[in-house]
PyMOL Python script that loads the backbone (N, CA, C, O; Angstrom):
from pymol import cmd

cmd.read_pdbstr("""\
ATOM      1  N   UNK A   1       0.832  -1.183   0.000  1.00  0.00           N
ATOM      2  CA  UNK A   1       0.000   0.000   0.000  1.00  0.00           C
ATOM      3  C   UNK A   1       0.878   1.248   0.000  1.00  0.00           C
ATOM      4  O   UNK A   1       1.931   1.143   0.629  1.00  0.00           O
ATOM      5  N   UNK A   2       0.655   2.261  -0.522  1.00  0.00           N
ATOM      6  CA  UNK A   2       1.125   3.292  -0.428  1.00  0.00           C
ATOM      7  C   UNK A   2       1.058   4.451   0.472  1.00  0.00           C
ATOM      8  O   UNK A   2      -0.116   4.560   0.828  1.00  0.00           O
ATOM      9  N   UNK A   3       1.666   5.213   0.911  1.00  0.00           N
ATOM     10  CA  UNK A   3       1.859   6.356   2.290  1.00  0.00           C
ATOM     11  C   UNK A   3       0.071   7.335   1.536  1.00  0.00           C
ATOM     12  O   UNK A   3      -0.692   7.935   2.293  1.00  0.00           O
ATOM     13  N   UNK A   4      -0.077   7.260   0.555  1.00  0.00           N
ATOM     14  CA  UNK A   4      -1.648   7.581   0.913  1.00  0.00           C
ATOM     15  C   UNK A   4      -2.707   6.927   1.216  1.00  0.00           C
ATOM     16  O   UNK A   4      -3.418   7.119   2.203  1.00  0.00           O
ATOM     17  N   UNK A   5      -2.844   6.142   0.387  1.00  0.00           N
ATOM     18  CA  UNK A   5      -3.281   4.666   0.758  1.00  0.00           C
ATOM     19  C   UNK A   5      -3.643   4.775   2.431  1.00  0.00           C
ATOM     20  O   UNK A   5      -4.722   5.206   2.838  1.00  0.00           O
ATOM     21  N   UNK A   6      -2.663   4.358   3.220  1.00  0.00           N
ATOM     22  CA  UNK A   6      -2.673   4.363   4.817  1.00  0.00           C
ATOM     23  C   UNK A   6      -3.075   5.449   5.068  1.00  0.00           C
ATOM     24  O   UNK A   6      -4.174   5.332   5.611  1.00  0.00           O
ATOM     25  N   UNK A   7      -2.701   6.765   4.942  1.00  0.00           N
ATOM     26  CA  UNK A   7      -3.144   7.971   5.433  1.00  0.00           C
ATOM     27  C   UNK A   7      -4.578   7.536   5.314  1.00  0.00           C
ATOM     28  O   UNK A   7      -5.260   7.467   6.337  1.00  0.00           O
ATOM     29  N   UNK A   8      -5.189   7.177   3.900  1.00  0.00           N
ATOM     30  CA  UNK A   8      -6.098   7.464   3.919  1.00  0.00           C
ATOM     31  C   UNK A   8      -7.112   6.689   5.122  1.00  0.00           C
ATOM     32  O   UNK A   8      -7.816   7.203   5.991  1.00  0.00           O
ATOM     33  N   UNK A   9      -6.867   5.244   4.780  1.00  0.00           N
ATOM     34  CA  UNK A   9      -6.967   4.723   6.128  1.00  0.00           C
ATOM     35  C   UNK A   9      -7.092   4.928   7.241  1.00  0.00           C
ATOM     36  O   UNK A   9      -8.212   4.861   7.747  1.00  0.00           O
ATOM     37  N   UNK A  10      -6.164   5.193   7.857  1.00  0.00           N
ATOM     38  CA  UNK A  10      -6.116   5.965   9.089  1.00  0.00           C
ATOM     39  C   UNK A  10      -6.756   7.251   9.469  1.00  0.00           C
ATOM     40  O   UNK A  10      -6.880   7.645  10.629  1.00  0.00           O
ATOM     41  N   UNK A  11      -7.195   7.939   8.289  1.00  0.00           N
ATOM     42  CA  UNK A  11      -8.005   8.909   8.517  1.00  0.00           C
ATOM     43  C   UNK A  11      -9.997   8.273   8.621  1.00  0.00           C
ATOM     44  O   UNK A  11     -10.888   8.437   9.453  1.00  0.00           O
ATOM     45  N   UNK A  12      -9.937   7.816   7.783  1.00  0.00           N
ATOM     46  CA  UNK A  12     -11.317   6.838   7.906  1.00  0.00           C
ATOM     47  C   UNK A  12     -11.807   6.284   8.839  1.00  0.00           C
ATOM     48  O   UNK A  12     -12.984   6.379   9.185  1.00  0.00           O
ATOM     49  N   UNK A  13     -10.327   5.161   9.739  1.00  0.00           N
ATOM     50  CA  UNK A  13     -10.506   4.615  10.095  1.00  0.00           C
ATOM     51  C   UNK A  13     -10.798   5.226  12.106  1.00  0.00           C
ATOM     52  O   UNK A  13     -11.116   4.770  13.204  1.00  0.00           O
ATOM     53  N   UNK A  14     -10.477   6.258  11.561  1.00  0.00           N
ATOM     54  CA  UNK A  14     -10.391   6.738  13.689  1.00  0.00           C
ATOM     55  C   UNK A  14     -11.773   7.403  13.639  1.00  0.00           C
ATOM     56  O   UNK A  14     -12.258   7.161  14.745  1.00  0.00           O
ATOM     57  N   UNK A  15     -12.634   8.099  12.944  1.00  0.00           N
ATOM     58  CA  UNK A  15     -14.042   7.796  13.379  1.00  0.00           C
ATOM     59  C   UNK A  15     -14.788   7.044  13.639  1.00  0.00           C
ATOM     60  O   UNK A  15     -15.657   7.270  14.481  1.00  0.00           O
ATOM     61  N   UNK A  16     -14.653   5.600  12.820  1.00  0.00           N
ATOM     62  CA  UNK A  16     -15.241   4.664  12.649  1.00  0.00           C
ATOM     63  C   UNK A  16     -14.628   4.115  14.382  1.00  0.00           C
ATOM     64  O   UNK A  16     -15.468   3.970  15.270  1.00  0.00           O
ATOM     65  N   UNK A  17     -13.397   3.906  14.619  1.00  0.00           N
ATOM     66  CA  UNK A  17     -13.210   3.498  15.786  1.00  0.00           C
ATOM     67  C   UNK A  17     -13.848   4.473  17.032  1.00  0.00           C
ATOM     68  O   UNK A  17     -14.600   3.916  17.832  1.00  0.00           O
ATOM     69  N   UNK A  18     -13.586   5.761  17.183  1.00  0.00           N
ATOM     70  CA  UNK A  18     -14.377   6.801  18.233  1.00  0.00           C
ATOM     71  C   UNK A  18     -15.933   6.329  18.450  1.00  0.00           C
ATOM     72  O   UNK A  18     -16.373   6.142  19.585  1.00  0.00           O
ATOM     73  N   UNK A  19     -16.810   6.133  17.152  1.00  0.00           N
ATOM     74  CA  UNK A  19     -17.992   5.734  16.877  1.00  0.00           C
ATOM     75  C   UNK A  19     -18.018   4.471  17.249  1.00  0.00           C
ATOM     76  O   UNK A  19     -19.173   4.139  17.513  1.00  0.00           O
ATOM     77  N   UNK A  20     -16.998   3.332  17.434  1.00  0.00           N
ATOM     78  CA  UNK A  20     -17.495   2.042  18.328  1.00  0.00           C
ATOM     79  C   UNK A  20     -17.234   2.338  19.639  1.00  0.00           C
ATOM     80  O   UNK A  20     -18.094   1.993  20.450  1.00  0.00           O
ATOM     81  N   UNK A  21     -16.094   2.984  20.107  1.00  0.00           N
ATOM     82  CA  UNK A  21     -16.325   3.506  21.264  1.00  0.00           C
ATOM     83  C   UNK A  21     -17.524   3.552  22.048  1.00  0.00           C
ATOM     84  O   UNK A  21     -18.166   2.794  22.775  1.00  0.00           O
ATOM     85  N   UNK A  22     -17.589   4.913  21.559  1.00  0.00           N
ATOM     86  CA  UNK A  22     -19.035   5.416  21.934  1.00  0.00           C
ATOM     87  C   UNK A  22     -20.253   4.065  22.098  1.00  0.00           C
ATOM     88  O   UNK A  22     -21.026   3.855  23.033  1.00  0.00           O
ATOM     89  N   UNK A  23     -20.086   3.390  20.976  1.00  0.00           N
ATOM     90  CA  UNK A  23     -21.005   2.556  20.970  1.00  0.00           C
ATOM     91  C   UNK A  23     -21.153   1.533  22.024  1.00  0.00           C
ATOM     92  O   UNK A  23     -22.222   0.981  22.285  1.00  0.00           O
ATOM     93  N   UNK A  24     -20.035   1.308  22.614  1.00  0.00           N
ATOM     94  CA  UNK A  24     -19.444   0.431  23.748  1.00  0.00           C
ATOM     95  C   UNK A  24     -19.711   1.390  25.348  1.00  0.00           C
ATOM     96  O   UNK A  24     -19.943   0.787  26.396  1.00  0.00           O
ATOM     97  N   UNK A  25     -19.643   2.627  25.293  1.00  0.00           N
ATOM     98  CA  UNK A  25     -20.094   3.049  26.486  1.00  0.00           C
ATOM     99  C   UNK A  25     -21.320   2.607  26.189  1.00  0.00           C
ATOM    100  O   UNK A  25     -21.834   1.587  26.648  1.00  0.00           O
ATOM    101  N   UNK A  26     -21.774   3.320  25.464  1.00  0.00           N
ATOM    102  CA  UNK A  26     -23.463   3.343  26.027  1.00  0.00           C
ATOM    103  C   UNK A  26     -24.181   2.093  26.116  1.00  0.00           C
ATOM    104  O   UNK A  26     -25.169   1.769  26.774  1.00  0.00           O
ATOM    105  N   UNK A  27     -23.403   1.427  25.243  1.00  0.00           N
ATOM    106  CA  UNK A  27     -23.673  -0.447  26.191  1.00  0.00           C
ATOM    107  C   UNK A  27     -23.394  -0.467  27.454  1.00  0.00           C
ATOM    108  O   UNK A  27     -24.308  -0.659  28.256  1.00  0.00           O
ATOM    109  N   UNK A  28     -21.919  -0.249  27.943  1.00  0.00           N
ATOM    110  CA  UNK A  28     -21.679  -0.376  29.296  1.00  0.00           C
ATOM    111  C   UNK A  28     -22.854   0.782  30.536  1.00  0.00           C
ATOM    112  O   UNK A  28     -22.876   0.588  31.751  1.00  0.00           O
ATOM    113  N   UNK A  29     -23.717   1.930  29.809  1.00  0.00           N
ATOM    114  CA  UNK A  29     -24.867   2.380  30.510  1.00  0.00           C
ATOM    115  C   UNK A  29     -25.533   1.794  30.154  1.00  0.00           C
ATOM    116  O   UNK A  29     -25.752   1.059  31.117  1.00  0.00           O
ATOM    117  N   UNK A  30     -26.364   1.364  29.111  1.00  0.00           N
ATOM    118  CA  UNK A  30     -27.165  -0.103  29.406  1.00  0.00           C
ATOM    119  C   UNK A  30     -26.888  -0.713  30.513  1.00  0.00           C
ATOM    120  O   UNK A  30     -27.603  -0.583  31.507  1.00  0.00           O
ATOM    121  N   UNK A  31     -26.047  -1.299  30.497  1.00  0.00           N
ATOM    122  CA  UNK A  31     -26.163  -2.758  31.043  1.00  0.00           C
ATOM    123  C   UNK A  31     -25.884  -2.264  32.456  1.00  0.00           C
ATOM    124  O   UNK A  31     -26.567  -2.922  33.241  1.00  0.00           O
ATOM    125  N   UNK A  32     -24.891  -1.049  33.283  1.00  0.00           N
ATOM    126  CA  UNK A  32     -24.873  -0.967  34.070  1.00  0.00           C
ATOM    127  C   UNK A  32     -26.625  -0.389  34.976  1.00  0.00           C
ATOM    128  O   UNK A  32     -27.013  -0.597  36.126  1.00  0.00           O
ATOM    129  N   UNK A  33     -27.174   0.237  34.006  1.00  0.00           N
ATOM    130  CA  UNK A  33     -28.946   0.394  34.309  1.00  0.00           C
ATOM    131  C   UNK A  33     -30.026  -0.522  34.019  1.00  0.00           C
ATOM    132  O   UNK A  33     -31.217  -0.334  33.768  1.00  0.00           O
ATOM    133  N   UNK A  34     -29.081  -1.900  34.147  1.00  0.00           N
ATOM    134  CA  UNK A  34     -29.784  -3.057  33.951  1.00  0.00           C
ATOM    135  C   UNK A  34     -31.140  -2.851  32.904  1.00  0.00           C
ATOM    136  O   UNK A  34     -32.157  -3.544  32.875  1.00  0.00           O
ATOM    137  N   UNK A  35     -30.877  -1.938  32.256  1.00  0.00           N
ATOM    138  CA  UNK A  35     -31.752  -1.895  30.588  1.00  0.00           C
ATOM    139  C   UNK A  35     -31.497  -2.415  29.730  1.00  0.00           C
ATOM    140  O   UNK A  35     -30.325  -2.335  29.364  1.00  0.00           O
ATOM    141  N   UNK A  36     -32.574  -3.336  28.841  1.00  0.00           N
ATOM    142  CA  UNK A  36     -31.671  -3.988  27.929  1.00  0.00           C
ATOM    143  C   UNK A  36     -31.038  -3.012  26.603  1.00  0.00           C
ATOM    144  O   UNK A  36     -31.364  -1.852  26.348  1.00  0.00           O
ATOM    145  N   UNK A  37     -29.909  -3.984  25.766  1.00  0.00           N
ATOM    146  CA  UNK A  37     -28.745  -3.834  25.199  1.00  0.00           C
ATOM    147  C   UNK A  37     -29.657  -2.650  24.423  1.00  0.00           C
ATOM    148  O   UNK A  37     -30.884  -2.554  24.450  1.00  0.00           O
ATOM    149  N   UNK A  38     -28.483  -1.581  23.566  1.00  0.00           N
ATOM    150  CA  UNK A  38     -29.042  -0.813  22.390  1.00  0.00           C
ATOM    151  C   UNK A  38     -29.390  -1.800  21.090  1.00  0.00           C
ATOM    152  O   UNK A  38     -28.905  -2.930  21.039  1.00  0.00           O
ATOM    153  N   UNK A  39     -30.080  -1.395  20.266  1.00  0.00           N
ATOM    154  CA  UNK A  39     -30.591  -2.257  19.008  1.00  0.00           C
ATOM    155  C   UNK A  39     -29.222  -2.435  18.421  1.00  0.00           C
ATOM    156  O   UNK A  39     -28.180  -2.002  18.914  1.00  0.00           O
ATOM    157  N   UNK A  40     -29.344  -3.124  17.312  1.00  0.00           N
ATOM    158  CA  UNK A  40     -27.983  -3.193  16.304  1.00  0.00           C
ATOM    159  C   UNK A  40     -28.083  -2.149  15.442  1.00  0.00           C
ATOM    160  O   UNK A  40     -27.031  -1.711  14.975  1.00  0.00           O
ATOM    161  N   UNK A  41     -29.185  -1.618  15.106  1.00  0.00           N
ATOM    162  CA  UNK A  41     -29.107  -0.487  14.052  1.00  0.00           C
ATOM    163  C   UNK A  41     -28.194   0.915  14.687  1.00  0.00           C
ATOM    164  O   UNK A  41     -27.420   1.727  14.181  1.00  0.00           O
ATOM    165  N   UNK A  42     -28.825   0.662  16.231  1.00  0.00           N
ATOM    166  CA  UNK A  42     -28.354   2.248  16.760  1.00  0.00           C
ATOM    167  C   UNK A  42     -26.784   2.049  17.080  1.00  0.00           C
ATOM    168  O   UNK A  42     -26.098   3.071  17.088  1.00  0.00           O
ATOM    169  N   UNK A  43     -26.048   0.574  17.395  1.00  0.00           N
ATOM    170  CA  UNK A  43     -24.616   0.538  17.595  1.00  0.00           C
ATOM    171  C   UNK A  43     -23.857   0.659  15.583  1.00  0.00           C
ATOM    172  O   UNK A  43     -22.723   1.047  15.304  1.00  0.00           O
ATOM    173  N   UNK A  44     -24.664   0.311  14.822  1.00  0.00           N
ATOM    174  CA  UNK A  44     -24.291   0.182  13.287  1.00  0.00           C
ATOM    175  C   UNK A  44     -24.390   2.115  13.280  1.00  0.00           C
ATOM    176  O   UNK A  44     -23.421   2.814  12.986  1.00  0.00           O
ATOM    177  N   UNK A  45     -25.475   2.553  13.587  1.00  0.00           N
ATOM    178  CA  UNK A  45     -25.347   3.637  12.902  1.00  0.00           C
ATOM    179  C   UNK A  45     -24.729   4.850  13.904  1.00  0.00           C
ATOM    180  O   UNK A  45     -24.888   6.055  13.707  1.00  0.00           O
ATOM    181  N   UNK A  46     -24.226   4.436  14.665  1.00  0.00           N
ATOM    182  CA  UNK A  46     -23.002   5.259  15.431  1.00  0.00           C
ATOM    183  C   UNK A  46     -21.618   5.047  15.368  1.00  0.00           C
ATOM    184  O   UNK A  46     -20.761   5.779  15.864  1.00  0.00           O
ATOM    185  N   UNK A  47     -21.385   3.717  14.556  1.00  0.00           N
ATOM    186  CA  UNK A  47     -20.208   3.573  14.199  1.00  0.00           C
ATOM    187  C   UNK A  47     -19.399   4.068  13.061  1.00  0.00           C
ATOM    188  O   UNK A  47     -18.224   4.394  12.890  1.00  0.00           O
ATOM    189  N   UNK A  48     -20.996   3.967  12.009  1.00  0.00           N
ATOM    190  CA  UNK A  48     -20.646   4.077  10.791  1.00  0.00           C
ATOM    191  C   UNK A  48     -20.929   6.105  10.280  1.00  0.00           C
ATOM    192  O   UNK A  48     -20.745   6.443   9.110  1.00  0.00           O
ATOM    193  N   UNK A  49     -21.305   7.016  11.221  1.00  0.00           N
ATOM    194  CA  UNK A  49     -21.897   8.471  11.204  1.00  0.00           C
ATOM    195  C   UNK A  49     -20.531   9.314  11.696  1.00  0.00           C
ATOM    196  O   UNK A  49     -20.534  10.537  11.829  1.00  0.00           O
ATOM    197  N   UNK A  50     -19.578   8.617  11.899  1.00  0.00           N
ATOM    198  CA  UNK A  50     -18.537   9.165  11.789  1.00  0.00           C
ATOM    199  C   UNK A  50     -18.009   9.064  10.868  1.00  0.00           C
ATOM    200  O   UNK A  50     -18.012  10.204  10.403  1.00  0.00           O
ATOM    201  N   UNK A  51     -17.269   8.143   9.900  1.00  0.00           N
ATOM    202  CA  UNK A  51     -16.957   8.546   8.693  1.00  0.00           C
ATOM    203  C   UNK A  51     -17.567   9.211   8.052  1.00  0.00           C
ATOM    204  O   UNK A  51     -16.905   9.487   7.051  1.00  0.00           O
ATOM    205  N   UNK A  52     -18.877   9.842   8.030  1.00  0.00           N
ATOM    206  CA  UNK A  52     -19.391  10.863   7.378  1.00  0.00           C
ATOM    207  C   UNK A  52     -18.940  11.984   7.638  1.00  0.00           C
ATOM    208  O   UNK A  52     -18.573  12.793   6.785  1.00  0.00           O
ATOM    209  N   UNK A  53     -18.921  12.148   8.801  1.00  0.00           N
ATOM    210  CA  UNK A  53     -19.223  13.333   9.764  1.00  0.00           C
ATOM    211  C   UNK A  53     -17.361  13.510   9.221  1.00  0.00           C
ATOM    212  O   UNK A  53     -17.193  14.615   8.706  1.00  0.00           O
ATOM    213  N   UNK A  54     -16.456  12.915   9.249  1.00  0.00           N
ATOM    214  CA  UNK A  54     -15.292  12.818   9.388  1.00  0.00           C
ATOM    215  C   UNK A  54     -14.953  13.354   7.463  1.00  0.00           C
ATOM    216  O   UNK A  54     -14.086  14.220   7.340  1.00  0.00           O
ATOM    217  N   UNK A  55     -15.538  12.901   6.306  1.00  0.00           N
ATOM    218  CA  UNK A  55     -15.573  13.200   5.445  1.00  0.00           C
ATOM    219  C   UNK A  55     -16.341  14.317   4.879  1.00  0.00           C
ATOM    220  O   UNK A  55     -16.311  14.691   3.707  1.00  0.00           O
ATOM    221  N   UNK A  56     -17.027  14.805   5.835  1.00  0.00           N
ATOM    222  CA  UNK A  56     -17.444  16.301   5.231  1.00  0.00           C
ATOM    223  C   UNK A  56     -16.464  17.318   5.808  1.00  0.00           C
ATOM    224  O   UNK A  56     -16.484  18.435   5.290  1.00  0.00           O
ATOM    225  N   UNK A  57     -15.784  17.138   6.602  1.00  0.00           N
ATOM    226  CA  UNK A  57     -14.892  17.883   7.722  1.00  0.00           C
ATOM    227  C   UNK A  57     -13.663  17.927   6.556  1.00  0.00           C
ATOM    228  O   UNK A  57     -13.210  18.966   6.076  1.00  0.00           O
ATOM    229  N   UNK A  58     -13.318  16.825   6.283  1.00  0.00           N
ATOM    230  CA  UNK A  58     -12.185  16.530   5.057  1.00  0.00           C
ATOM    231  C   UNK A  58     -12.743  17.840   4.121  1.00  0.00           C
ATOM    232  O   UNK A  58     -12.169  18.914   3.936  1.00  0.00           O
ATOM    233  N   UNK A  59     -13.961  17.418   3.634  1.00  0.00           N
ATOM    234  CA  UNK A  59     -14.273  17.937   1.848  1.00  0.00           C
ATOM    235  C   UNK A  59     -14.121  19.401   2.395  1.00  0.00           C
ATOM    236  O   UNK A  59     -13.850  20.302   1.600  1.00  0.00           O
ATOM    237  N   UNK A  60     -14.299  19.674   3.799  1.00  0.00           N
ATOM    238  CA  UNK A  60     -15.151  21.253   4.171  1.00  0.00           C
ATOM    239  C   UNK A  60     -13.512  21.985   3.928  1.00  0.00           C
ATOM    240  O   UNK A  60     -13.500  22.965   3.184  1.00  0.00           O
ATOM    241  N   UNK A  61     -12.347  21.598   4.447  1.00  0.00           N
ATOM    242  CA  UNK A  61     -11.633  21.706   5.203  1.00  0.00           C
ATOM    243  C   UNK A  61     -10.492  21.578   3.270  1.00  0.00           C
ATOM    244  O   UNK A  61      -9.477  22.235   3.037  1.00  0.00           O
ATOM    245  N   UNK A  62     -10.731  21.210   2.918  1.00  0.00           N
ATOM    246  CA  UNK A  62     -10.139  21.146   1.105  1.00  0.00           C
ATOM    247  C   UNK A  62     -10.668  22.175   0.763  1.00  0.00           C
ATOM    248  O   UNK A  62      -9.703  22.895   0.510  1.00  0.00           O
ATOM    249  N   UNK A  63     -11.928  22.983   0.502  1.00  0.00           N
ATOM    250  CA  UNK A  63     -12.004  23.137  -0.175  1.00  0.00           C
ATOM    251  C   UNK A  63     -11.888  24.668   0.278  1.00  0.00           C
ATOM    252  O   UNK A  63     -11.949  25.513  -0.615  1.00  0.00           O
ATOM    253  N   UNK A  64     -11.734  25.066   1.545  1.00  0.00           N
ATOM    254  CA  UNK A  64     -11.523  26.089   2.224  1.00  0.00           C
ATOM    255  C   UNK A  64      -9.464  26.155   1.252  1.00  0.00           C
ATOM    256  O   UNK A  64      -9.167  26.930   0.343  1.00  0.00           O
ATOM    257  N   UNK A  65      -8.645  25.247   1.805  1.00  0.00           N
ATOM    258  CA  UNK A  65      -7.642  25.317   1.398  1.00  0.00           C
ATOM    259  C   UNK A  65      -7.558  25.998  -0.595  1.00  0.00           C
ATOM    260  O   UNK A  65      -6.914  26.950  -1.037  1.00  0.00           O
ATOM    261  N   UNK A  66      -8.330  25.184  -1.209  1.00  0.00           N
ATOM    262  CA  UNK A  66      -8.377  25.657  -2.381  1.00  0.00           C
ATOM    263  C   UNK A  66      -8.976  26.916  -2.441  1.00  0.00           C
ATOM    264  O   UNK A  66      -8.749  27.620  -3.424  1.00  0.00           O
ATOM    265  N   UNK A  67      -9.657  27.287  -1.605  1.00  0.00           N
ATOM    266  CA  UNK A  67     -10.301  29.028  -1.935  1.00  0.00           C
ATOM    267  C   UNK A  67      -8.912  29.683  -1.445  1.00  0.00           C
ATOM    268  O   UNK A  67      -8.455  30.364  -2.363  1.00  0.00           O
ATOM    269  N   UNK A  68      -8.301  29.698  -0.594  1.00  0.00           N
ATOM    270  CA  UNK A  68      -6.806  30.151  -0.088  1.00  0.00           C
ATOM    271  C   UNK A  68      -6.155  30.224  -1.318  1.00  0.00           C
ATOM    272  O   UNK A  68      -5.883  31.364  -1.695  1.00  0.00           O
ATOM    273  N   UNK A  69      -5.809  29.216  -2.098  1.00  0.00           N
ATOM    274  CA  UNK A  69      -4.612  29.134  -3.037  1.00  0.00           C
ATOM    275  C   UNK A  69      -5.233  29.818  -4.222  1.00  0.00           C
ATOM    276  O   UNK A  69      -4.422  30.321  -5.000  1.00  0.00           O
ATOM    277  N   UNK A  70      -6.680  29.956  -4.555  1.00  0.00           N
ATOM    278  CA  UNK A  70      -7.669  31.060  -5.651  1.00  0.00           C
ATOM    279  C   UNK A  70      -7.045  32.100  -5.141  1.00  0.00           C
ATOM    280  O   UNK A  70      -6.003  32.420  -5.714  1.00  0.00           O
ATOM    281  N   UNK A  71      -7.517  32.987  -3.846  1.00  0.00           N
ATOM    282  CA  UNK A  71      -7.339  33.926  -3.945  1.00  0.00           C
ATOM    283  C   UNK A  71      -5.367  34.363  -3.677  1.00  0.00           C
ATOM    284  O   UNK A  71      -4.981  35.520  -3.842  1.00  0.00           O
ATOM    285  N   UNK A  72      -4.806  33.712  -3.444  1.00  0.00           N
ATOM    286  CA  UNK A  72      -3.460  33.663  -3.627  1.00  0.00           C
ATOM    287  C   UNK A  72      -2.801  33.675  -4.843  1.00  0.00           C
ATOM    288  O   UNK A  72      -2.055  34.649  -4.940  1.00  0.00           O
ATOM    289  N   UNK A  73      -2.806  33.060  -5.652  1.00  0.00           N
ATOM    290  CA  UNK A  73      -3.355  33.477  -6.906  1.00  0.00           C
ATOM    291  C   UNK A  73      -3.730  34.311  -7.907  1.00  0.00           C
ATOM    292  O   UNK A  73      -3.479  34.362  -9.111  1.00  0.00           O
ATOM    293  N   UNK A  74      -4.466  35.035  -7.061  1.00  0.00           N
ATOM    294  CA  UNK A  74      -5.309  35.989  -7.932  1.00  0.00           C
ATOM    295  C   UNK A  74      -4.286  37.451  -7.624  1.00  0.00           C
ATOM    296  O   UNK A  74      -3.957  38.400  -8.336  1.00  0.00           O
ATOM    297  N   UNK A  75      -3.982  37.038  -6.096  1.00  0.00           N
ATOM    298  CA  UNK A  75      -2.851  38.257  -5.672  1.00  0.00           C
ATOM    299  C   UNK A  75      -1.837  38.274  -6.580  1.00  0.00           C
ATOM    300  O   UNK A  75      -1.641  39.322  -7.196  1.00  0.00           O
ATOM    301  N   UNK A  76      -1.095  37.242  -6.802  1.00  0.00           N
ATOM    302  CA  UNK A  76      -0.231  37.044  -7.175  1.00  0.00           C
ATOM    303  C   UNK A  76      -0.071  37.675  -8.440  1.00  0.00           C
ATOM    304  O   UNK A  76       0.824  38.481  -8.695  1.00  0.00           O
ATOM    305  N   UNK A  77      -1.448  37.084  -9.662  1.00  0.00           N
ATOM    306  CA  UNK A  77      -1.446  37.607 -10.703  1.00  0.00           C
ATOM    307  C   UNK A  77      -0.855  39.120 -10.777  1.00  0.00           C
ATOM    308  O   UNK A  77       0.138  39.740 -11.154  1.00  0.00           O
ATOM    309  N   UNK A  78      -2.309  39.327 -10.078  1.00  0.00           N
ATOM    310  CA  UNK A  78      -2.351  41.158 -10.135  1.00  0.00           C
ATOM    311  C   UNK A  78      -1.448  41.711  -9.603  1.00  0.00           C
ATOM    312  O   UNK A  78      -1.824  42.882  -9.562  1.00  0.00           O
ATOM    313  N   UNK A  79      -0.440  41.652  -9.137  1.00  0.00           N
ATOM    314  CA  UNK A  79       0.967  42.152  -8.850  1.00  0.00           C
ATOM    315  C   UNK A  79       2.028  41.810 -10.216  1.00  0.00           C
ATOM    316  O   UNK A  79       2.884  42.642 -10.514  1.00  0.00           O
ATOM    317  N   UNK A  80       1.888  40.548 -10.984  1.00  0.00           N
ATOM    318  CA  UNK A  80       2.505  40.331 -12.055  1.00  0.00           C
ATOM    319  C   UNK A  80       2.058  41.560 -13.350  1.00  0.00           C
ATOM    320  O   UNK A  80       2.732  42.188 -14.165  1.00  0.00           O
ATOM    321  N   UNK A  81       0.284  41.491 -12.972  1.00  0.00           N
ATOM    322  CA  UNK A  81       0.036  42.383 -14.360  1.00  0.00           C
ATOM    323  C   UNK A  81       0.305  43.935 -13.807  1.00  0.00           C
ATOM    324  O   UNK A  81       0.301  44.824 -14.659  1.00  0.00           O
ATOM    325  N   UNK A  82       0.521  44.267 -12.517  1.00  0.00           N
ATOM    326  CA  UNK A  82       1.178  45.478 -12.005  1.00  0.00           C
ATOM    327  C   UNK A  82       2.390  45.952 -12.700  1.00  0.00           C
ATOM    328  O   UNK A  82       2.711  47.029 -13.202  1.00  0.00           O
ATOM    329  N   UNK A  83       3.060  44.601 -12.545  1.00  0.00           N
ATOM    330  CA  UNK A  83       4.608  44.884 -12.284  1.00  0.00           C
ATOM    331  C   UNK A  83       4.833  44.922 -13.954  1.00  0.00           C
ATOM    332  O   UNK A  83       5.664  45.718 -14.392  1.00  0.00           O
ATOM    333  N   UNK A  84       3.952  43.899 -15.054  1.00  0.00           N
ATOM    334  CA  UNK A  84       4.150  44.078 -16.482  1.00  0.00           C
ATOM    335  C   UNK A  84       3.627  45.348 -17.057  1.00  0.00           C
ATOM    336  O   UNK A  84       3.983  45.611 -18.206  1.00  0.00           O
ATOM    337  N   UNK A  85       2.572  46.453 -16.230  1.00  0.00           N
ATOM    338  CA  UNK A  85       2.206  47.270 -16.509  1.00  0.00           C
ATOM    339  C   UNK A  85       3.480  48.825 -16.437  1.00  0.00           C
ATOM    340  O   UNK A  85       3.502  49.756 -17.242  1.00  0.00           O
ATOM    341  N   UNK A  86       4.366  48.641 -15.262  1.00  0.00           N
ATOM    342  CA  UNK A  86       4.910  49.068 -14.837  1.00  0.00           C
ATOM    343  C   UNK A  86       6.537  48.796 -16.199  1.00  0.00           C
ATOM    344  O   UNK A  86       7.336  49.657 -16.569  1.00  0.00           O
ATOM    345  N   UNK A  87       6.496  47.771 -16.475  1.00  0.00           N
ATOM    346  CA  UNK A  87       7.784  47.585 -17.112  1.00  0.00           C
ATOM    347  C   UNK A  87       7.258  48.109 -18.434  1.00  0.00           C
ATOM    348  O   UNK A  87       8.047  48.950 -18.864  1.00  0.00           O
ATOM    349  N   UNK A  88       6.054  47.899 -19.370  1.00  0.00           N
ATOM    350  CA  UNK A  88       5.905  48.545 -20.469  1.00  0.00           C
ATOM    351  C   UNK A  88       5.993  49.983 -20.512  1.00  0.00           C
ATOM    352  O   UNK A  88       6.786  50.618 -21.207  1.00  0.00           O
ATOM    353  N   UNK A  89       5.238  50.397 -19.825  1.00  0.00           N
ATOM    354  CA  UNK A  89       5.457  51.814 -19.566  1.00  0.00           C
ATOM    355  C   UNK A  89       7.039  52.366 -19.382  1.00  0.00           C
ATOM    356  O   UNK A  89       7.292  53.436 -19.937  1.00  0.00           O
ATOM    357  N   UNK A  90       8.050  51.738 -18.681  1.00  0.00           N
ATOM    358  CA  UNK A  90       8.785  52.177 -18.494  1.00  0.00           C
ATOM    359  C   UNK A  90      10.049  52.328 -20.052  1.00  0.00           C
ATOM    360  O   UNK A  90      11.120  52.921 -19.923  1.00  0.00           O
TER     361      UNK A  90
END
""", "prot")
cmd.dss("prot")
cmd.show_as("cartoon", "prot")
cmd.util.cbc("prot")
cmd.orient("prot")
């Protein structure tokens, strides 16, 4: 596998683990309130609402970076067409 590959992994993979966590306390309050166990849907869908939650954070968090490097960019230009404005003239 490759060093993204794993990254990527490892990024996937630690919500999905936090989310069994979680899923494992609130068994251990179950059971310590002698109530029975949570359903399987509600331990499935607390395990699995972090990689979501974890991949919009990703997409949110990209695409913030790419508006950075637009308007960086755009600075950049307009100092180039400054500075070419500046050299024709001269």
């Amino acid at each position: 596998m490759s060093e993204a590959q794993l990254a990527y992994i490892a990024i996937a993979a630690a919500p999905v683990i936090v989310g069994a966590l979680f899923a494992l306390g609130d068994l251990c309050v179950q059971a310590a309130a002698r109530r029975p166990p949570p359903s399987p849907t509600r331990v499935a869908r607390l395990c699995l609402a972090g990689p979501f939650i974890g991949s919009a954070f990703a997409i949110a968090v990209a695409l913030e970076l790419v508006d950075d490097l637009v308007v960086g960019l755009h600075a950049g230009a307009r100092r180039a067409v400054i500075a070419l404005r500046a050299w024709v003239a001269a």
